[in-house]
C-alpha positions as CSV (number, residue, x, y, z in Angstrom):
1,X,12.6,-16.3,3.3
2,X,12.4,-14.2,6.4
3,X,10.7,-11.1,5.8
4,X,11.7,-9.5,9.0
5,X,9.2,-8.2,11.7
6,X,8.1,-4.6,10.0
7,X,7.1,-7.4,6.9
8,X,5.1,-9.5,9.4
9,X,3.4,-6.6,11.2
10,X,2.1,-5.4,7.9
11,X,0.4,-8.5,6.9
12,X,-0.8,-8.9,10.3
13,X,-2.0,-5.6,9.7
14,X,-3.7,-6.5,6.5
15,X,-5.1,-9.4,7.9
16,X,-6.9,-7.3,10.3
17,X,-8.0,-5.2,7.9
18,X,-9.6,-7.4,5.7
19,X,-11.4,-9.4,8.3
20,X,-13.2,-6.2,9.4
21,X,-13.6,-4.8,6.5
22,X,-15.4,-8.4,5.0
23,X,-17.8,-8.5,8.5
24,X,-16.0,-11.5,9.9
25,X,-14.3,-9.0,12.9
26,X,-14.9,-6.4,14.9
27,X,-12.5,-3.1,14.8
28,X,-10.0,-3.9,17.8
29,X,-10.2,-1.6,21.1
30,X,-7.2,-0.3,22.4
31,X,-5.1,-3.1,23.9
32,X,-3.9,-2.3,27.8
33,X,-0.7,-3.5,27.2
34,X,1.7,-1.0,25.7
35,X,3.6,-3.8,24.0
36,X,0.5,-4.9,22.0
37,X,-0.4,-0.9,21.2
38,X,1.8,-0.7,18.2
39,X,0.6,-3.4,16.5
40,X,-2.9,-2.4,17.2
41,X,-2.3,1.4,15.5
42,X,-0.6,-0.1,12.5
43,X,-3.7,-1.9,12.2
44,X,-5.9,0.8,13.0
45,X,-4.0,3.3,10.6
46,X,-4.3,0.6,7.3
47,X,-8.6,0.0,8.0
48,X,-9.2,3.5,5.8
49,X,-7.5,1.6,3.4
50,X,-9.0,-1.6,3.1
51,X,-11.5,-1.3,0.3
52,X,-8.3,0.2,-1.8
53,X,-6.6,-3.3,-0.5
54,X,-9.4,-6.1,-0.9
55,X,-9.9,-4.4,-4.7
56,X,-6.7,-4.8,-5.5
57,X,-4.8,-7.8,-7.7
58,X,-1.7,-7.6,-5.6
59,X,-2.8,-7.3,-2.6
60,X,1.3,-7.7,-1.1
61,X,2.3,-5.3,-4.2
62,X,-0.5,-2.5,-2.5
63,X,0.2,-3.1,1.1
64,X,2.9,-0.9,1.4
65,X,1.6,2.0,-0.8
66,X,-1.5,2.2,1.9
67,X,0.7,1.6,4.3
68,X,3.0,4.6,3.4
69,X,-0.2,7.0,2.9
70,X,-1.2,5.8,6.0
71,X,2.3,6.9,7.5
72,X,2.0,10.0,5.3
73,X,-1.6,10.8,7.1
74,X,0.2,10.4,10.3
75,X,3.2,12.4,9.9
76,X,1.0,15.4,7.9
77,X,-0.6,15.8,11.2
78,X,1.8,15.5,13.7
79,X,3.6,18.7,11.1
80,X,0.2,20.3,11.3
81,X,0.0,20.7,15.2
82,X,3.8,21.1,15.7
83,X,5.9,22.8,12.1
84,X,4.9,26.5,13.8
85,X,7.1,25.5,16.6
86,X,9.9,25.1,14.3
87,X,12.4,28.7,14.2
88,X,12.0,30.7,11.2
89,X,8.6,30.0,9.4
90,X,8.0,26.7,10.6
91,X,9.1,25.0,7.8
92,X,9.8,21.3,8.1
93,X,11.3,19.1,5.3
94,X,9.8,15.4,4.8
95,X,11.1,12.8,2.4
96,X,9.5,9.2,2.2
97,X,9.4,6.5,0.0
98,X,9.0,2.3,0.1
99,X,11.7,0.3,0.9
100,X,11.6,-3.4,-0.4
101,X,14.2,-5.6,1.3
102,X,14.8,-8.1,-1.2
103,X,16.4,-11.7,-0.7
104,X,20.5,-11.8,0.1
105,X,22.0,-11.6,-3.0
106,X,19.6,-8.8,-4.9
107,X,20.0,-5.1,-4.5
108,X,17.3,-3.7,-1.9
109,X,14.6,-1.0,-3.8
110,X,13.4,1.8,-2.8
111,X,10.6,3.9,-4.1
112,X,10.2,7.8,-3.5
């Protein structure tokens, strides 16, 4: 089945990730072209995590927990530099969680 792209740019991601974190690649530089940028931060963002991915079992079933403190990482700084700009005391609600898109027929999951 089709995972959909967000599926495939995390195991691209995780591909990445292992091959540097094995020795058998270099960490990428920043690609010129804005198109191939994204793909290159998601990678970028999941290489803290790659020791917590090649130890796993599962590594599909641990992807997107690193991949959602990764995000987490992300989004706690860009509230770090920015929340005080927010009226009143600055204070900024944030909910998050994993969604799982499942095959047609099953009921999608989502994990807070």
């Amino acid at each position: 089945a089709d995972g959909g792209t967000c599926c495939g740019s995390a195991v691209a991601a995780a591909g990445y990730v292992t091959s540097v974190h094995r020795g058998e690649a270099e960490p990428a530089l920043c690609p010129t072209d804005p198109l191939d940028a994204q793909q290159h931060f998601v990678g970028s963002m999941l290489l803290p995590y790659a020791a917590q991915l090649e130890g796993s079992d599962e590594r599909m079933v641990e992807l997107p927990h690193a991949l959602y403190n990764a995000q987490m990482e992300l989004v706690g700084r860009i509230l770090e530099k920015s929340a005080g700009a927010v009226a009143g005391e600055g204070r900024v609600a944030v909910l998050g969680g994993i969604q799982i898109n499942t095959p047609p027929g099953f009921t999608d999951y989502y994990l807070p």
